[in-house]
DSSP file (Angstrom, degrees, kcal/mol; ACC not computed):
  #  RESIDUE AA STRUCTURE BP1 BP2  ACC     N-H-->O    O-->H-N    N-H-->O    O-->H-N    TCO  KAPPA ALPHA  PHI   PSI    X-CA   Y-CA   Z-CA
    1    1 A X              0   0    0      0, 0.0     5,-0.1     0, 0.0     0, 0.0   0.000 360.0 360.0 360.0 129.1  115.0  233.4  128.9
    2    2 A X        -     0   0    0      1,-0.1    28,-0.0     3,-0.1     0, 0.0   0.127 360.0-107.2 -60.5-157.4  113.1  233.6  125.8
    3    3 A X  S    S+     0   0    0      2,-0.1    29,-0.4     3,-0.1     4,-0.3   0.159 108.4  66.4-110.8  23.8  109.3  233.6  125.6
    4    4 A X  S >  S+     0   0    0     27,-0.2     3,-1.0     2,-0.1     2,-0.3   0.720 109.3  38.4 -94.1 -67.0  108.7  230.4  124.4
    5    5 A X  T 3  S+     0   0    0      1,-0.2    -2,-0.1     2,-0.1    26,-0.1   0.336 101.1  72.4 -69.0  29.1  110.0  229.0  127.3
    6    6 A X  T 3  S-     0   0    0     24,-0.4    -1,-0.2    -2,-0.3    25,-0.1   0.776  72.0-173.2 -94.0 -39.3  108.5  231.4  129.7
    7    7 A X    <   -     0   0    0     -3,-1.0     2,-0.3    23,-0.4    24,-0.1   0.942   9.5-179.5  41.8  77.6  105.3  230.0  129.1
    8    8 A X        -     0   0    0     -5,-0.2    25,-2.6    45,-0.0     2,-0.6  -0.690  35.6-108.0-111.3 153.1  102.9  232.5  131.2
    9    9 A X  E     -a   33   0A   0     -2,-0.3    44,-1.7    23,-0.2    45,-0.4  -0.826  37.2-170.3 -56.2  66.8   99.4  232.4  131.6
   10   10 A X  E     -a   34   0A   0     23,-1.0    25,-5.5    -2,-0.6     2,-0.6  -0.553  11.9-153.6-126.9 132.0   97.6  235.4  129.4
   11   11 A X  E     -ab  35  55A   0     43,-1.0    45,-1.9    -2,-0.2     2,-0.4  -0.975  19.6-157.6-111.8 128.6   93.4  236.3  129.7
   12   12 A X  E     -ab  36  56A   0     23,-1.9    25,-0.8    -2,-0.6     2,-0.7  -0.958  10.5-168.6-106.7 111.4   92.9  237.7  126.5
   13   13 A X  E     +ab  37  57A   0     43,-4.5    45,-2.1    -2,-0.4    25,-0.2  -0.870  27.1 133.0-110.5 114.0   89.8  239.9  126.7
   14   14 A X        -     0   0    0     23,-2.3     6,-0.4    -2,-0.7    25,-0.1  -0.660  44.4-144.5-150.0  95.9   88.3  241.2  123.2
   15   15 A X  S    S+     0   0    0      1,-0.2     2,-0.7    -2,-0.2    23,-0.1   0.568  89.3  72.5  -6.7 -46.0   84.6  241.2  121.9
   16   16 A X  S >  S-     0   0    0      1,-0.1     3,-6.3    -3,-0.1     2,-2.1  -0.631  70.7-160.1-109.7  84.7   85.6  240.5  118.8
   17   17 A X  T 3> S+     0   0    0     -2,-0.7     4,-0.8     1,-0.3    -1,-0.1  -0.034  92.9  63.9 -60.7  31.4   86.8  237.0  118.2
   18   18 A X  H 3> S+     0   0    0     -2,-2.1     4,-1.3     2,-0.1    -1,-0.3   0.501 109.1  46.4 -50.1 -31.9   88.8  237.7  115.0
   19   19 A X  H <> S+     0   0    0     -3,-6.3     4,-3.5     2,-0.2     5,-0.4   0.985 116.9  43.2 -66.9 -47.3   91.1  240.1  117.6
   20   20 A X  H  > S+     0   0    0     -6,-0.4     4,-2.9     1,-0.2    -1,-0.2   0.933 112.3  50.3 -64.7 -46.6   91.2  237.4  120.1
   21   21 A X  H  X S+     0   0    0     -4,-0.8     4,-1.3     2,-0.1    -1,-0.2   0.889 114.7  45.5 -56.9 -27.5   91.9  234.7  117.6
   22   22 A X  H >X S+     0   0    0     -4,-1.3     4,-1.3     2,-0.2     3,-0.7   0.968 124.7  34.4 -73.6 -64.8   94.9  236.9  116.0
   23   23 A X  H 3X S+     0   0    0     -4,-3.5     4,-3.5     1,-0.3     5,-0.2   0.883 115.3  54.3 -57.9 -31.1   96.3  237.8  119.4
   24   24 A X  H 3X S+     0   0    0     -4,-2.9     4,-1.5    -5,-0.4    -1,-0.3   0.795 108.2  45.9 -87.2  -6.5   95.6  235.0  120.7
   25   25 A X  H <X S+     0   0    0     -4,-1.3     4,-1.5    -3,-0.7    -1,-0.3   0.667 108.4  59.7 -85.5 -40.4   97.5  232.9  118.0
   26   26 A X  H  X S+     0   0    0     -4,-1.3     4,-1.5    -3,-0.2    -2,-0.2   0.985 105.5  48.9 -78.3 -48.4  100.6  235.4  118.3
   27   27 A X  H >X S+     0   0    0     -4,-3.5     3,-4.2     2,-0.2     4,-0.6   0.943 109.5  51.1 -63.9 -53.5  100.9  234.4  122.3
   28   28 A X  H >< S+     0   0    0     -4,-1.5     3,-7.6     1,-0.3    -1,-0.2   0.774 107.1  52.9 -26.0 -78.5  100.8  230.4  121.6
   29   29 A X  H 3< S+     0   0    0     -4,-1.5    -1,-0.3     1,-0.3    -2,-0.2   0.803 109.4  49.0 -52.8 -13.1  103.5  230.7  119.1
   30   30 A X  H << S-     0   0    0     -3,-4.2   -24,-0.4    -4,-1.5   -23,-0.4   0.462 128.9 -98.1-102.8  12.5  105.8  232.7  121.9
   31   31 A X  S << S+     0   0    0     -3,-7.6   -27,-0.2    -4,-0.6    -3,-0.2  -0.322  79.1 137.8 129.3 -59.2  104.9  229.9  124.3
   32   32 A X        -     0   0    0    -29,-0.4     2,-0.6    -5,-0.2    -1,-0.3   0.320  48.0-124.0 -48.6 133.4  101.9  231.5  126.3
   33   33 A X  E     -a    9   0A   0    -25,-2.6   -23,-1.0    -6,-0.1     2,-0.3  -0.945  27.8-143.8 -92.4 115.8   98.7  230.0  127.5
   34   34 A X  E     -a   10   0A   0     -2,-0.6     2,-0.6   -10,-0.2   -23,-0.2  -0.664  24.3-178.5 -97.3 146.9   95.9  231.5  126.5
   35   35 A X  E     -a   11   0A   0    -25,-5.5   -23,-1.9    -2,-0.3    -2,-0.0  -0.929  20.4-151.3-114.8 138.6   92.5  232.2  128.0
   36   36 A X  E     -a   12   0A   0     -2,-0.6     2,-0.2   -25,-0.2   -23,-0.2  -0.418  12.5-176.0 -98.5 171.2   89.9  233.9  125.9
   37   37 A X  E     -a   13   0A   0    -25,-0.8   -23,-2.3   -23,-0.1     3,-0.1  -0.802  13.4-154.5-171.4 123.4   87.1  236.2  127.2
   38   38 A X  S    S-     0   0    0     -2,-0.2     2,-0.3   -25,-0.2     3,-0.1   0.559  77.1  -5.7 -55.8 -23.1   84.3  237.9  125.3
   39   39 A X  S >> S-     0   0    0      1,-0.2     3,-2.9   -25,-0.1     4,-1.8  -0.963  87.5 -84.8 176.3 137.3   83.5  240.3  127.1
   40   40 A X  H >> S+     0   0    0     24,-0.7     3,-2.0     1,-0.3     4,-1.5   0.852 116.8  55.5 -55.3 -44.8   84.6  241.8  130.9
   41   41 A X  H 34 S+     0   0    0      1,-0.3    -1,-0.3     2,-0.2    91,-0.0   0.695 108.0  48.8 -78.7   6.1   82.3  239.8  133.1
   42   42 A X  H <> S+     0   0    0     -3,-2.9     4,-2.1     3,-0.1    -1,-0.3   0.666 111.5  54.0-100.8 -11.8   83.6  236.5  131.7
   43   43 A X  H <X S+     0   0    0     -3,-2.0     4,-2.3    -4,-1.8    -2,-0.2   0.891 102.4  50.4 -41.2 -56.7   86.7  238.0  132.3
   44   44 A X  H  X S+     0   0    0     -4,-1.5     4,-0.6     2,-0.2    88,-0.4   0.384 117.4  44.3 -79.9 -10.3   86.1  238.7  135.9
   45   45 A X  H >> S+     0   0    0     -5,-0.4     3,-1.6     2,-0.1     4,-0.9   0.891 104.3  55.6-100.4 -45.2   84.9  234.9  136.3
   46   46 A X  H >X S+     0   0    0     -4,-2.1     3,-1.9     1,-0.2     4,-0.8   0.960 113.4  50.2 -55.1 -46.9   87.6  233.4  134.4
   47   47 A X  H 3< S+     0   0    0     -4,-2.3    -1,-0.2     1,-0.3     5,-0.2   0.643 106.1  57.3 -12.8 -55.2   89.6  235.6  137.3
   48   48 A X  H << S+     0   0    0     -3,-1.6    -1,-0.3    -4,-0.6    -2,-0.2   0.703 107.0  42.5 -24.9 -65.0   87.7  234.2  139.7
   49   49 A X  H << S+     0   0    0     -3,-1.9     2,-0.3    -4,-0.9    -2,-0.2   0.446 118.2  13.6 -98.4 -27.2   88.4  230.7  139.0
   50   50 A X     <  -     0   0    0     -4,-0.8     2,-0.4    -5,-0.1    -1,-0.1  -0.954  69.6 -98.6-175.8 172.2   92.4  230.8  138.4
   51   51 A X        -     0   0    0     -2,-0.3     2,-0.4    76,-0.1    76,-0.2  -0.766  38.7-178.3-105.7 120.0   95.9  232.8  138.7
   52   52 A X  B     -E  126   0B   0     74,-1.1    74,-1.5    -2,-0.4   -42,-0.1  -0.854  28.0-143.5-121.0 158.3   97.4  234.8  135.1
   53   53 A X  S    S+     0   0    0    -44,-1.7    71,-0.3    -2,-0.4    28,-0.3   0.394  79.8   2.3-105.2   1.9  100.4  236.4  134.9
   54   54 A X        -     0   0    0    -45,-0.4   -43,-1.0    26,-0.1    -1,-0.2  -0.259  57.5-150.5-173.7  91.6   99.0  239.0  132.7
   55   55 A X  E     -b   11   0A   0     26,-1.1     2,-0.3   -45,-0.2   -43,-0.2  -0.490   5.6-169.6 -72.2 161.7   95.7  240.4  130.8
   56   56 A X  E     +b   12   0A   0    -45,-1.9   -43,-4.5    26,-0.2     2,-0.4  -0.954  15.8 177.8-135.5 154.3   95.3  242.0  128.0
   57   57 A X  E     -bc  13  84A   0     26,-1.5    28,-1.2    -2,-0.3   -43,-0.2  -0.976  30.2-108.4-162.1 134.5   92.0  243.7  126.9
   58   58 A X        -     0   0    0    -45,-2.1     3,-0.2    -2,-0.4    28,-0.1   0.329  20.4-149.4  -8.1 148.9   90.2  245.6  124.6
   59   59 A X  S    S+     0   0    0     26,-0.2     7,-3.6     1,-0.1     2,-1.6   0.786  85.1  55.7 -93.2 -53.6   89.0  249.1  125.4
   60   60 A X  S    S+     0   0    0      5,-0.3     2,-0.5     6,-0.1    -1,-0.1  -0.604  73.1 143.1-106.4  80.9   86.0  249.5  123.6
   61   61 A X        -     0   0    0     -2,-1.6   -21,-0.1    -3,-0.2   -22,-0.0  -0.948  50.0-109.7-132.2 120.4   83.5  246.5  124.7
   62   62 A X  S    S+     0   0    0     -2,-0.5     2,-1.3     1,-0.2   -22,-0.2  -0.183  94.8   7.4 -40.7 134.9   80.0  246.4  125.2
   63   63 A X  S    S+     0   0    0    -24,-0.1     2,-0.8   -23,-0.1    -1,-0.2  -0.606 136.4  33.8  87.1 -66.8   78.5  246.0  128.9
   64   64 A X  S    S-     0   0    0     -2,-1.3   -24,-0.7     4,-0.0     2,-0.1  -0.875  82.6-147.6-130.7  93.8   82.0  246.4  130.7
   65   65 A X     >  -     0   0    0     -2,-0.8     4,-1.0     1,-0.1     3,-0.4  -0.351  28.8-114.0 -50.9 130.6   84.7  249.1  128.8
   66   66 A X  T  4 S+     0   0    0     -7,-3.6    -6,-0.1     1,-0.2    -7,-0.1   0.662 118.6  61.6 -46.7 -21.8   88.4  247.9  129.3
   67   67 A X  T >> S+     0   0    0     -8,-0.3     4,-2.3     2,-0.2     3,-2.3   0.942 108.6  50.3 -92.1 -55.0   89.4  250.9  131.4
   68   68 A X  H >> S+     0   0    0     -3,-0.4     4,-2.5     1,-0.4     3,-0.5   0.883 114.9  40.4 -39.8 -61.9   86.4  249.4  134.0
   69   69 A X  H 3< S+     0   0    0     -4,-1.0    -1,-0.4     1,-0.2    -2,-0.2   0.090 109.5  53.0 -72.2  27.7   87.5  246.1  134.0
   70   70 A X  H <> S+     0   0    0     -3,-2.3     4,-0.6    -5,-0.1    -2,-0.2   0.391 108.9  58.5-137.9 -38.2   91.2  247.0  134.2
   71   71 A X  H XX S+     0   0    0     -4,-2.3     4,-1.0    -3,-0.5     3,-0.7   0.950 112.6  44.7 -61.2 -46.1   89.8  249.4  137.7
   72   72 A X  H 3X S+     0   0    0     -4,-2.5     4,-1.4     1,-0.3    -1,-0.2   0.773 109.8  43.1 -88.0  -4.6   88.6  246.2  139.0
   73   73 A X  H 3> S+     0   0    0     -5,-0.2     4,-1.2     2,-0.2    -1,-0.3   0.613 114.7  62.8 -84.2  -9.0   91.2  243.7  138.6
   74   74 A X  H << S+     0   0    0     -3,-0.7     4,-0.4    -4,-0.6    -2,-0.2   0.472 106.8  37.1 -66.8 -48.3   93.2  246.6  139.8
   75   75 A X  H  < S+     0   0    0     -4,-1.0     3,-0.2     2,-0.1    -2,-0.2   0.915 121.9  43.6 -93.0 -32.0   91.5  246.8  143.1
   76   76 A X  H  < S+     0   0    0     -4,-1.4    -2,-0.2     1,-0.2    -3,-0.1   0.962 136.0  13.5 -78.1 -47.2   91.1  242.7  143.7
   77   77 A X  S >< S+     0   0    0     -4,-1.2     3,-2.4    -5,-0.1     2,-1.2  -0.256  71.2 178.1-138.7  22.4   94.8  242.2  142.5
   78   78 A X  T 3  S+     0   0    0     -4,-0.4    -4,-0.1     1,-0.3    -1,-0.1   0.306  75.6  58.2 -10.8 -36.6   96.8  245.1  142.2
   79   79 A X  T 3  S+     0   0    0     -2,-1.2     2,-0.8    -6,-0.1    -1,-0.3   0.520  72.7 105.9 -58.9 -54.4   99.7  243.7  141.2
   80   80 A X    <   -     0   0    0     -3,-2.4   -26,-0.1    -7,-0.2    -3,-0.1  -0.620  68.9-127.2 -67.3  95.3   98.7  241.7  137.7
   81   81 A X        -     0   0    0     -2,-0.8   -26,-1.1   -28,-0.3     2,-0.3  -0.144  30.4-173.2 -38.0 122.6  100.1  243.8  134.4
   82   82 A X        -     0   0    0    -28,-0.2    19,-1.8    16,-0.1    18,-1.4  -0.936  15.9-146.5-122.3 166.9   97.2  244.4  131.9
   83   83 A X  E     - d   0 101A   0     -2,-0.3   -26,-1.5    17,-0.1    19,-0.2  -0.913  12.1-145.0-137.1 120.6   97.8  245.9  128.6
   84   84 A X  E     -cd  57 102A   0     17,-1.0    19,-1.5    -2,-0.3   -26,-0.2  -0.436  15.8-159.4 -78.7 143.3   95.0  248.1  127.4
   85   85 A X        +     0   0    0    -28,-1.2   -26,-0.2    17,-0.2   -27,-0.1   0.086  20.7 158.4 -53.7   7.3   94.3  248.0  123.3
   86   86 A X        -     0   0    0    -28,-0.1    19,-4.6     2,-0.1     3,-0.1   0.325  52.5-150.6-163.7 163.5   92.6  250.5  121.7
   87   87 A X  S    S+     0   0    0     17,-0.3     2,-0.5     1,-0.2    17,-0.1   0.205  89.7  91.8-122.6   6.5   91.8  252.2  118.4
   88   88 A X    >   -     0   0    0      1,-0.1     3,-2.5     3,-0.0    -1,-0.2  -0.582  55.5-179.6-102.0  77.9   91.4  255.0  120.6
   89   89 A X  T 3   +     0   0    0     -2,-0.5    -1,-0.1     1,-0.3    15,-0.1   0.385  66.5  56.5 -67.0   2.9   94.2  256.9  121.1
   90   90 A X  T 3  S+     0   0    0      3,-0.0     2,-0.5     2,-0.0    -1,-0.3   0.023  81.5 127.2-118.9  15.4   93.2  259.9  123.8
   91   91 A X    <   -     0   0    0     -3,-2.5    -5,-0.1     1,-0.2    -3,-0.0  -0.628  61.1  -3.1-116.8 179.0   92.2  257.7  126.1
   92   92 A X  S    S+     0   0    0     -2,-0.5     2,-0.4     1,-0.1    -1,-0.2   0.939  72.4 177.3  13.6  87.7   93.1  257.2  129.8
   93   93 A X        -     0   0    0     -3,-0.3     3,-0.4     4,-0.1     2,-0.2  -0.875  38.8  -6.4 -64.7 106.5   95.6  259.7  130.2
   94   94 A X  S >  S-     0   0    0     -2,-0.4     3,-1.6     1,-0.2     0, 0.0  -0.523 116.2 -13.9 111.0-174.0   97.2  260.3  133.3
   95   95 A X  T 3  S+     0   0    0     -2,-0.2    -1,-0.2     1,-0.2    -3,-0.0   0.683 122.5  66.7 -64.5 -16.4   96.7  259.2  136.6
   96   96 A X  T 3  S+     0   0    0     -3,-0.4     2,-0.3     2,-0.0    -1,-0.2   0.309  70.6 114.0 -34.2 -25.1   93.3  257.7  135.9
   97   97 A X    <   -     0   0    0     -3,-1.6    -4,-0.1     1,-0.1    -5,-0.0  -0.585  43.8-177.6 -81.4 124.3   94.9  255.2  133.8
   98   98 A X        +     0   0    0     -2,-0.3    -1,-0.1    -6,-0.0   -16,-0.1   0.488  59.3  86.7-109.7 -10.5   94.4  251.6  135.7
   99   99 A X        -     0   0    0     -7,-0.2     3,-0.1     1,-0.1   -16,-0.1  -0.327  69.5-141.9 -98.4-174.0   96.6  249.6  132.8
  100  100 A X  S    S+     0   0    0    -18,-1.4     2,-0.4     1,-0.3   -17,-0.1   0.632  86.4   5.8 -89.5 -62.6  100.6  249.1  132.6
  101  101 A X  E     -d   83   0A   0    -19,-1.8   -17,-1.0     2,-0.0    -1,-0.3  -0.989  67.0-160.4-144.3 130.6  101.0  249.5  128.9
  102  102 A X  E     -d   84   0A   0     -2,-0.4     2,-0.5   -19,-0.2   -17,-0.2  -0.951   5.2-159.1-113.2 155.0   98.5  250.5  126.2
  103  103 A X        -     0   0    0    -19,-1.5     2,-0.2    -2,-0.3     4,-0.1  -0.998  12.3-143.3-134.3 128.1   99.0  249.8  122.5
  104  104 A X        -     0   0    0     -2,-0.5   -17,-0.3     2,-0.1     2,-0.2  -0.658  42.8 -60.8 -79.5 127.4   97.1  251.8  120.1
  105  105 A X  S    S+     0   0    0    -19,-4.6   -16,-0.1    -2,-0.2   -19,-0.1  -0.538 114.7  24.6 -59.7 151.5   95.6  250.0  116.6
  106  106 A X  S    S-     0   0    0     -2,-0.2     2,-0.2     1,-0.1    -1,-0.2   0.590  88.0-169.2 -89.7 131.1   97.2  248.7  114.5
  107  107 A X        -     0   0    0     -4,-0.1     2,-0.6    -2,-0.0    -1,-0.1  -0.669  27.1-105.9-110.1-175.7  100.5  247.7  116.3
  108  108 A X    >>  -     0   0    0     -2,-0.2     2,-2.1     1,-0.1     3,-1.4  -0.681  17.6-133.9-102.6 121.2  103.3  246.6  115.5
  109  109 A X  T 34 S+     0   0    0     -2,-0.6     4,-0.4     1,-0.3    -1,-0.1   0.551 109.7  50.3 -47.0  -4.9  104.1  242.9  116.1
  110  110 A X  T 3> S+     0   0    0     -2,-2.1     4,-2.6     2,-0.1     5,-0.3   0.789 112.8  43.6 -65.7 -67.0  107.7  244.3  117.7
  111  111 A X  H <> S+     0   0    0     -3,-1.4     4,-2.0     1,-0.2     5,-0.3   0.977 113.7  52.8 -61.1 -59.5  106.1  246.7  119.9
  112  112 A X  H  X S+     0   0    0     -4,-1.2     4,-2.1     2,-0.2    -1,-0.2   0.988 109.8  44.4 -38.5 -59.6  103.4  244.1  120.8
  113  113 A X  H  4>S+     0   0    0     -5,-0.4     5,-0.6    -4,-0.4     4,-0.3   0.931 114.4  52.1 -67.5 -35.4  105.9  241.1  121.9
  114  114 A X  H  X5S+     0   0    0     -4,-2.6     4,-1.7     1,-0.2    -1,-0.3   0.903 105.7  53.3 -68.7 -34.9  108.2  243.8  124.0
  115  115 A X  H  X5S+     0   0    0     -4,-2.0     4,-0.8    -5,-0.3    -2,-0.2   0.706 117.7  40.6 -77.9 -27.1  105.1  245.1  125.9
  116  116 A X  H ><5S+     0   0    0     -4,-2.1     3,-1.6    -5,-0.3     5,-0.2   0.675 112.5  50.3 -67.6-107.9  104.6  241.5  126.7
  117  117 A X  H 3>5S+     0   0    0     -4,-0.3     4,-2.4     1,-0.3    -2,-0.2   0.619 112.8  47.7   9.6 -61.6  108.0  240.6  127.3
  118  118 A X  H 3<<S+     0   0    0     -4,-1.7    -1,-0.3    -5,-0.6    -3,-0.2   0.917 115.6  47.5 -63.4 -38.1  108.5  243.8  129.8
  119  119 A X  T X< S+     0   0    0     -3,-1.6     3,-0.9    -4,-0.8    -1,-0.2   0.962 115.2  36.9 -89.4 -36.7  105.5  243.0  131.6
  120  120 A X  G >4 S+     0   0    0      1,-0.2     3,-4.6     2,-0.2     2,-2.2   0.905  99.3  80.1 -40.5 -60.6  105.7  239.2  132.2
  121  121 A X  G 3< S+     0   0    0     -4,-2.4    -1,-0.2     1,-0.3    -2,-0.1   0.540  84.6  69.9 -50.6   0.5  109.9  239.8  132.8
  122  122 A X  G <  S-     0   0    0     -2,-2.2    -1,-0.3    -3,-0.9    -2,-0.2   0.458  97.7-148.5-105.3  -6.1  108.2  241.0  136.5
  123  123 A X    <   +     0   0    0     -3,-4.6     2,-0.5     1,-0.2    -2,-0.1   0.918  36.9 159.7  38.5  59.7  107.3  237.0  137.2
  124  124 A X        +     0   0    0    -71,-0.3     2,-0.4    -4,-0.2    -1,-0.2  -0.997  15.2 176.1 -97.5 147.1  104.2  238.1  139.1
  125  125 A X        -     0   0    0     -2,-0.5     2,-0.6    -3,-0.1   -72,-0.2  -0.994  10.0-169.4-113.3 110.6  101.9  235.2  139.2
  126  126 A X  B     -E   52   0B   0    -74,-1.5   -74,-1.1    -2,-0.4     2,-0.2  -0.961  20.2-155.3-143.2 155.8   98.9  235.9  141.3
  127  127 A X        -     0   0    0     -2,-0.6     2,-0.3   -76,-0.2   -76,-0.1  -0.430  15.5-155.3 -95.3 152.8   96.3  233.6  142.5
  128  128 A X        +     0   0    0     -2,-0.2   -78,-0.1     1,-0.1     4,-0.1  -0.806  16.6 175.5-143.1 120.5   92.8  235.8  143.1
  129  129 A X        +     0   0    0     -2,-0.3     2,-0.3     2,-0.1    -1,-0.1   0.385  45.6  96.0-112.1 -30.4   90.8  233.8  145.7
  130  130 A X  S    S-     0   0    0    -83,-0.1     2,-0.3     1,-0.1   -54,-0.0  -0.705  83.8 -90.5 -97.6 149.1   88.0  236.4  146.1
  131  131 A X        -     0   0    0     -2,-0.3     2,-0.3     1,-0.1    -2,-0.1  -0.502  36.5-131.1 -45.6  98.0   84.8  236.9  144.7
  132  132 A X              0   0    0    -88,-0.4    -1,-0.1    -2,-0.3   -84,-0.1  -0.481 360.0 360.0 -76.4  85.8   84.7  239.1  141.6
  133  133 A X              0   0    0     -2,-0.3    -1,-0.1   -61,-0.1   -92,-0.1   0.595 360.0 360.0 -66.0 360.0   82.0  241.9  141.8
């Protein structure tokens, strides 16, 4: 099944809405609904509020760092693929590391859509019913 007709559910988390519009422009055209978020605790409410089949997020965000919100959607939902971003390439190494897949800037629009692809291709869908600390 491609990904246009897969049509998954993506919270897009990035401070900086030129990133979010750009990403968020690549998932539409492969099908994908997106929901944007500024910033992690509008993350952690949109969360709140409804079921995605995947984030992706930023590393480097004011208030709430991606690797932080990636620990707590992690603990509510265990299950839910994120894919970290970052222009930081030495970070969360190891077992520490709460995300799925990270993609370093600038990637490559190949590399991007397969790191989607692989994680979505696991059709979890999860609903999160609890209350978002």
């Amino acid at each position: 099944m491609s990904n246009r007709r897969a049509g998954k559910r993506v919270l897009l988390v990035d401070d900086e809405s030129g990133q979010r519009e750009a990403i968020g422009l690549l998932l539409a055209l492969d099908g994908h609904t997106v929901v944007p978020a500024a910033n992690g605790q509008e993350a952690l409410e949109h969360l709140g509020r409804g079921s995605f089949d995947l984030v992706i997020t930023d590393y480097s965000m004011p208030g709430m760092a991606g690797d932080e919100l990636a620990s707590n959607i992690k603990i509510a939902a265990p299950e839910l693929p994120i894919i970290m971003i970052t222009g930081h390439s030495c970070v969360m190494k190891g077992a520490e590391n709460p995300v799925d897949a990270m993609l370093t800037k600038p990637f490559e629009l190949g590399d991007f859509r397969r790191t989607v692809a692989s994680l979505l291709a696991r059709e979890h869908s999860m609903t999160v019913a609890k209350k978002w600390i």
